[in-house]
C-alpha positions in Angstrom: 27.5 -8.0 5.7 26.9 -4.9 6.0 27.8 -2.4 2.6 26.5 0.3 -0.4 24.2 -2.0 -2.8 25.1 -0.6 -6.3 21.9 -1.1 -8.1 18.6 0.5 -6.5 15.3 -1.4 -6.3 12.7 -0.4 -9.2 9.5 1.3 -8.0 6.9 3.1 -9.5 8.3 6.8 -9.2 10.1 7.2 -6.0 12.9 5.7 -4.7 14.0 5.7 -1.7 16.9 7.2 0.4 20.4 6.2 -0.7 21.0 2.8 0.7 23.4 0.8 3.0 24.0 -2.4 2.5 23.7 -4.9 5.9 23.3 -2.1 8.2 24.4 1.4 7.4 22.0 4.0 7.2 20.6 5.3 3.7 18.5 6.1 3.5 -15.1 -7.6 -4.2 -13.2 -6.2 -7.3 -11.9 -2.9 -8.2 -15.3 -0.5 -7.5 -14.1 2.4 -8.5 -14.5 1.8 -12.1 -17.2 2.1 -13.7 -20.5 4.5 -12.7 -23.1 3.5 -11.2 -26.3 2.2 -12.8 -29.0 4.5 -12.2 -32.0 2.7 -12.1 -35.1 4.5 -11.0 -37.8 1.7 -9.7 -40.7 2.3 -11.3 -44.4 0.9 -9.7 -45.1 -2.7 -10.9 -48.1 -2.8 -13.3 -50.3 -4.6 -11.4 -49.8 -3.2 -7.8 -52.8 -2.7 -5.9 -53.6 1.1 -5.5 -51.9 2.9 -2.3 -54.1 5.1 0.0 -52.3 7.9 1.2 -49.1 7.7 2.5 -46.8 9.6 4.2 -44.0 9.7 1.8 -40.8 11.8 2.9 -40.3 14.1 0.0 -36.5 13.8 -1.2 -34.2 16.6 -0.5 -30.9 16.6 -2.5 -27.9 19.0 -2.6 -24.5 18.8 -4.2 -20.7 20.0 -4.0 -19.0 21.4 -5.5 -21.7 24.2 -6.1 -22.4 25.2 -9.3 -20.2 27.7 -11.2 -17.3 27.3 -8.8 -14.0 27.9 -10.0 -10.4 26.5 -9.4 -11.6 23.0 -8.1 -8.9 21.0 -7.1 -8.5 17.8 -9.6 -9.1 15.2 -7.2 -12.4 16.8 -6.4 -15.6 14.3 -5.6 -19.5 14.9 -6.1 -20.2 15.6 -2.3 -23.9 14.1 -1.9 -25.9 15.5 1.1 -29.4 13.6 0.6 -32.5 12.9 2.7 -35.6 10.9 2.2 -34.1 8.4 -0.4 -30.7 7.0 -1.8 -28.6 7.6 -4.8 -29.4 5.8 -7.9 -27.5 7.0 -10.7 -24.4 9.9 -10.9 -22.9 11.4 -14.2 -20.1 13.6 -14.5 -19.0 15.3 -18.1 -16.3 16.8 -19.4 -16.9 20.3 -21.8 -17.0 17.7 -24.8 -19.7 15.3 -23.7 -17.5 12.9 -22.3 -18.3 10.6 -19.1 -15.9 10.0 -16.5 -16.1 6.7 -14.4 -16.4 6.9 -10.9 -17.8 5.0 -7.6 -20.3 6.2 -5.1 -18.6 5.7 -1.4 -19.9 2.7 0.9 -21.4 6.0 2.9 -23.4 7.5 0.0 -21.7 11.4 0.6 -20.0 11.8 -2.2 -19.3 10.5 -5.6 -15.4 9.9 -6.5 -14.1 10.3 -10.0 -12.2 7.0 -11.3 -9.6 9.5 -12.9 -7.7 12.9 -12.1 -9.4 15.7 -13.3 -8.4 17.9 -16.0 -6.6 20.9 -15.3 -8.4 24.4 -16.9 -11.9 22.1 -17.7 -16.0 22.8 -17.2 -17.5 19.5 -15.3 -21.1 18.5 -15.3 -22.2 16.2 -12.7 -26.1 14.7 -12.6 -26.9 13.0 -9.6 -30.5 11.0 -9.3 -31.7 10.1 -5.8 -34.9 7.4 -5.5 -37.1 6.8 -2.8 -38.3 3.7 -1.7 -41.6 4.2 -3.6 -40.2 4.8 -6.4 -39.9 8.2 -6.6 -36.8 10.6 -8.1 -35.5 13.8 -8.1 -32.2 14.9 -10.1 -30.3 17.5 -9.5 -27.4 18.8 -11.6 -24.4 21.4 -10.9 -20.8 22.6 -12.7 -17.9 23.3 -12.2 -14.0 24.4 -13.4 -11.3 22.9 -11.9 -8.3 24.5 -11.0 -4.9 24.5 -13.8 -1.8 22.6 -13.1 -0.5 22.1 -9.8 2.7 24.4 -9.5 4.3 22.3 -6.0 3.7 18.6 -6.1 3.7 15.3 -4.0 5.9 12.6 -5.4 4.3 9.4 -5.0 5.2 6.0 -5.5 3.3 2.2 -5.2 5.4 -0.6 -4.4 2.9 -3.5 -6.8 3.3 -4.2 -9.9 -0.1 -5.0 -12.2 -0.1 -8.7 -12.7 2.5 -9.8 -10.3 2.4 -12.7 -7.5 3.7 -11.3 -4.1 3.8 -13.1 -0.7 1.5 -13.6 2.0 3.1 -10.9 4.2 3.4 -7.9 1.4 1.8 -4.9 2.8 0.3 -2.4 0.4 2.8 0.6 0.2 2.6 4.2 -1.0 5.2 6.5 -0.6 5.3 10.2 -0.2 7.8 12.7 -1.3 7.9 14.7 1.3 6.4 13.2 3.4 2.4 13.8 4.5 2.3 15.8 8.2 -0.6 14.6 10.3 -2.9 17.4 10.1 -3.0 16.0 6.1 -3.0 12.3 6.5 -6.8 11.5 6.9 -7.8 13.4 3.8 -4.9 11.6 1.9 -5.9 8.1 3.5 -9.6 9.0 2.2 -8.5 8.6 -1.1 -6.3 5.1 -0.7 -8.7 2.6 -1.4 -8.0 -1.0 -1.5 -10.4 -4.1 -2.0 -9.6 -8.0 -1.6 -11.2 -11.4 -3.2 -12.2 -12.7 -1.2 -12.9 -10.2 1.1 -10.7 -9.5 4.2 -10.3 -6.6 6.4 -7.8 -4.0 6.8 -6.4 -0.7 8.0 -3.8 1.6 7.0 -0.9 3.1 9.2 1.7 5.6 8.5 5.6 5.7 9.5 6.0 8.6 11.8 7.8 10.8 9.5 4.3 10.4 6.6 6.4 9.6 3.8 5.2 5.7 3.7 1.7 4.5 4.4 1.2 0.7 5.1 -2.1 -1.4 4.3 -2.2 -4.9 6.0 -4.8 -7.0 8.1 -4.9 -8.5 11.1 -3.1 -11.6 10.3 -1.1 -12.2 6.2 -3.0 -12.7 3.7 -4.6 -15.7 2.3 -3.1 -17.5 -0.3 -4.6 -16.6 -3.8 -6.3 -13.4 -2.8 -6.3 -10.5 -5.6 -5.8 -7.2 -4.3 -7.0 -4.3 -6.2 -5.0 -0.9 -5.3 -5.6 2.6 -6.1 -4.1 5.5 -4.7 -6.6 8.2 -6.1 -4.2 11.3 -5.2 -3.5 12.7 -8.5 -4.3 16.4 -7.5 -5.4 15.9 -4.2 -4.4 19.0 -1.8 -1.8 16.7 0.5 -0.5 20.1 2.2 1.8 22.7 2.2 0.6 24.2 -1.1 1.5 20.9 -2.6 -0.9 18.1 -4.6 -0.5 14.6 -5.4 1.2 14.4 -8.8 -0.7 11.2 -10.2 -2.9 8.7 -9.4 -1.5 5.0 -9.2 -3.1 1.7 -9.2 -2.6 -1.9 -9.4 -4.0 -5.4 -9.7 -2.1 -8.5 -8.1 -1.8 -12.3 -7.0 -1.1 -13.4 -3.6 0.8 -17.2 -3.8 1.5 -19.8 -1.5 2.3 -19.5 2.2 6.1 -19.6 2.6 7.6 -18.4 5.6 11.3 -18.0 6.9 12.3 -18.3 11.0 15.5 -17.5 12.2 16.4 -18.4 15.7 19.7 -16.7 16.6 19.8 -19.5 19.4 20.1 -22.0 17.4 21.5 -19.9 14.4 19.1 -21.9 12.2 16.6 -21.3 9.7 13.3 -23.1 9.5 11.1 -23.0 6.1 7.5 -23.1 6.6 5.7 -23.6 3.6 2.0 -24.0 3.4 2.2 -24.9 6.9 4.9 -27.9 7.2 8.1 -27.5 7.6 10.0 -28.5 4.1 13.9 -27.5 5.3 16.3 -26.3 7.7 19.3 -24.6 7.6 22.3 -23.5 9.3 23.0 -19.7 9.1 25.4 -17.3 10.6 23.8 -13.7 11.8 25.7 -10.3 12.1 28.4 -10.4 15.2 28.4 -8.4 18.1 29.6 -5.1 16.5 26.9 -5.4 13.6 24.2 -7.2 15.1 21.1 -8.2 13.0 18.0 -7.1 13.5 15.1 -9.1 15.3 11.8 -8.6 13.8 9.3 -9.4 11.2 10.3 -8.5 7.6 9.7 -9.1 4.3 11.8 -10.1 1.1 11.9 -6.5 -0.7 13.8 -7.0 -3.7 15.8 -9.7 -5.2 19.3 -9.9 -6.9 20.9 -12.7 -8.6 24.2 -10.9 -8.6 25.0 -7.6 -7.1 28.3 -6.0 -5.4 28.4 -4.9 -1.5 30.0 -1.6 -1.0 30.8 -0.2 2.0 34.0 2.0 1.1 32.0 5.3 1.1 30.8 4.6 4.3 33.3 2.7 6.2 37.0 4.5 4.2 39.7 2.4 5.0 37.5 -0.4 6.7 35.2 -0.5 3.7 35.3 -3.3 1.1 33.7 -4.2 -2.0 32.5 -8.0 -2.5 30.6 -9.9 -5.1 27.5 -11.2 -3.7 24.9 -13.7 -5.3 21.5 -14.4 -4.3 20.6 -11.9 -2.3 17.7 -11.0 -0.4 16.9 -8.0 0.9 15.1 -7.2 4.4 15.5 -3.7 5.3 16.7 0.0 3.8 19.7 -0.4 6.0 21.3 -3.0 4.2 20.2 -6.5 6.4 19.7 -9.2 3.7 19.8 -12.9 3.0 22.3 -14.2 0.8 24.7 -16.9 0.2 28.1 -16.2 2.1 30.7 -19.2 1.3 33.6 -17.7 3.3 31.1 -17.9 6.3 29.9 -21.2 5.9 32.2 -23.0 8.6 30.8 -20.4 11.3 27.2 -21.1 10.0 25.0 -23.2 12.4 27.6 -22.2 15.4 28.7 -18.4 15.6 28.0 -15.0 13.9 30.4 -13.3 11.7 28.8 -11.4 9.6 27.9 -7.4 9.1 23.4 -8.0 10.1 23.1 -9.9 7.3 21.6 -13.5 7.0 24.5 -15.6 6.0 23.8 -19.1 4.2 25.7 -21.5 2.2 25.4 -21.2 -1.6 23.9 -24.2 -1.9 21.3 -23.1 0.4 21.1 -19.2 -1.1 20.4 -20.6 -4.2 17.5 -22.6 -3.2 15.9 -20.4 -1.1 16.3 -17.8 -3.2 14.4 -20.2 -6.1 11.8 -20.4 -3.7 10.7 -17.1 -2.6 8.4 -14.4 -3.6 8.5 -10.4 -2.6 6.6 -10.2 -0.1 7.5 -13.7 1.4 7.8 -12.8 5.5 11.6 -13.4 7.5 11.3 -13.7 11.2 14.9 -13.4 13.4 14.3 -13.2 16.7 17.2 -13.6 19.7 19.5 -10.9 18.6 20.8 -7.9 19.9 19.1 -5.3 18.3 15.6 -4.2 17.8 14.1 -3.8 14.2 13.1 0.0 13.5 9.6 0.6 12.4 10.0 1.8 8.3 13.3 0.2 7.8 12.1 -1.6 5.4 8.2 -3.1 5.0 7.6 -3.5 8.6 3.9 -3.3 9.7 4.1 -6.9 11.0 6.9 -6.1 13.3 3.8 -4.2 15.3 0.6 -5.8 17.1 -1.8 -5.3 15.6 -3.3 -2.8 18.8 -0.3 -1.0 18.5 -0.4 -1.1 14.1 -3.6 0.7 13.9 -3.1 3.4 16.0 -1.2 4.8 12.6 -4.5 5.2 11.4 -5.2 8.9 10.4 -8.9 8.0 10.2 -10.9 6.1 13.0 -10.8 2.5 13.1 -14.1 0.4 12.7 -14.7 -1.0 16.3 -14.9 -4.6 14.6 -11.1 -3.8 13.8 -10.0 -2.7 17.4 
């Protein structure tokens, strides 16, 4: 069916575009907390004596340089170091007080675990070792900049301490959007990590106001995934910066997957790889096809009410709908249609939705997780990239080529 859902789904900050429902357009652990430990190695007591060597003397130089003024909050400790490694980084506020932070995997600069202070003097310490056992420190300070005037609305679609499905990307959303010449500095500060440990990329939506973070194939069942989106006060372009920085901590469940086959206008469960039921279902008509693609259950409403009268006039109706399911922005959902059920398993009727029997809603609807991944394939219409969560709709060739930074060539 397709009509205007009445309630909007709850997200961090932003929410999107006015929606449609069933097809009119509306629109290995967290590393960055915690310093690290600087441990200079000292000689053991009983080493033999070293004849002359030709030790590399350590050269060490830091950003931002010391005295600047009107440093952006987002700022890092750039590192640009020679003859050793880093073994220890500090950063103080005016009053003494530490702020966390994580060295990158590259060693060039040192990231803050927190959004700077507007109007505030910094003090970072950086200690760099050699392999002998040698240091040097070096020190410089800072003031960062006051309070952003223009800002970047941002928004992440997890929830701390909540189980999602197999197939839910990792999304952060943009208001505006991001334009290309800014995306890789923004995508420098979206860091994710996975227990265990699996690879992945992020791709943006054409337009930059979403940026997806996914793998190769869905994630494994009990995974924790660690998100932050460090871009509280990041320059993101435009004169605009990143109004906060958002993070979360969550559980990936079982596999459970749902295949439509317009064909056969049934629906197959796959759940931890066996098929536990199939179902009849009845897919949007001629007029209002569905969409084929790969989705993802995005929200979840026990009760809600279909409106289509602002957008249809007189052909616009409002219906009480339970269990539904939604796929995409537009308005394509499962949910349990009763007036349809005689057409289910033999013709479409309905607006792009999913239409299954109450008895069938219900339990499916029991069943799944956001994040849970909906196949339909066989219809007329083609699922659009960003309506909805839709980096598995793309190969995975064709998905990282959203990437506004270059792609390890083990990912490729």
């Amino acid at each position: 069916m397709r009509r205007t859902l009445v309630a909007v789904m709850a997200m961090a900050v932003i929410t999107p575009v006015a929606l449609a429902a069933c097809g009119k357009d509306d629109k290995q652990d967290s590393a960055w907390v915690g310093s690290p430990t600087a441990s200079a190695g000292a000689p053991a007591k009983d080493a033999e004596p070293v004849t002359e060597s030709a030790t590399v003397p350590v050269s060490l130089a830091l950003t931002p340089a010391t005295g600047k003024t009107g440093v952006p909050l987002s700022t890092e400790i750039g590192v640009k170091l020679a003859g050793g490694k880093v073994t220890g980084v500090t950063l103080k506020d005016a009053k003494g007080t530490a702020v966390p932070g994580k060295l990158r995997d590259d060693g060039t600069s040192w990231i803050p675990g927190r959004t700077l202070s507007p109007n505030q003097k910094y003090a970072a310490t950086v200690v760099a070792t050699t392999d002998d056992g040698q240091t040097t420190t070096q020190t410089t300070s800072f003031t960062t900049m006051g309070k952003p005037g223009k800002k970047t609305g941002t928004g992440l679609y997890l929830f701390d301490d909540r189980t999602y499905g197999v197939a839910m990307p990792v999304v952060v959303e943009f208001s505006p959007g991001v334009k290309k010449a800014d995306r890789a500095a923004v995508q420098r500060r979206l860091f994710v990590s996975t227990t265990p440990a699996q690879p992945g990329v992020w791709s943006w939506t054409s337009s930059g106001t979403q940026a997806y973070y996914r793998g190769p194939e869905f994630w494994k069942p009990g995974t924790t995934i660690a998100v932050r989106s460090a871009v509280g006060g990041l320059p993101t372009g435009g004169g605009r910066y990143g109004d906060r920085d958002r993070s979360a901590t969550v559980k990936i469940g079982r596999s459970f997957e749902m295949k439509v086959d317009n064909a056969s206008k049934k629906m197959t469960v796959v759940q931890d790889g066996k098929t536990v039921k199939t179902m009849p279902v009845s897919l949007g008509k001629k007029s209002t096809p569905s969409s084929s693609g790969v989705m993802v259950v995005m929200e979840k409403k026990e009760a809600t009410v279909f409106d289509t009268t602002d957008t249809d006039g007189a052909d616009g109706y409002v219906t009480d709908i339970e269990f539904a399911q939604r796929l995409t922005w537009s308005g394509q959902y499962i949910h349990s249609a009763p007036w349809s059920v005689g057409s289910q398993g033999r013709t479409n009727v309905s607006h792009g939705c999913v239409n299954v029997s109450p008895g069938n809603a219900r339990w499916l609807f029991d069943k799944t997780l956001i994040g849970d991944p909906v196949t339909v394939k066989g219809t007329g219409d083609k699922l659009e990239y960003g309506n909805g969560w839709t980096p598995w709709d793309l190969s995975w060739a064709e998905y990282i080529k959203g990437s506004a930074l270059p792609v390890p060539a083990a990912l490729k």
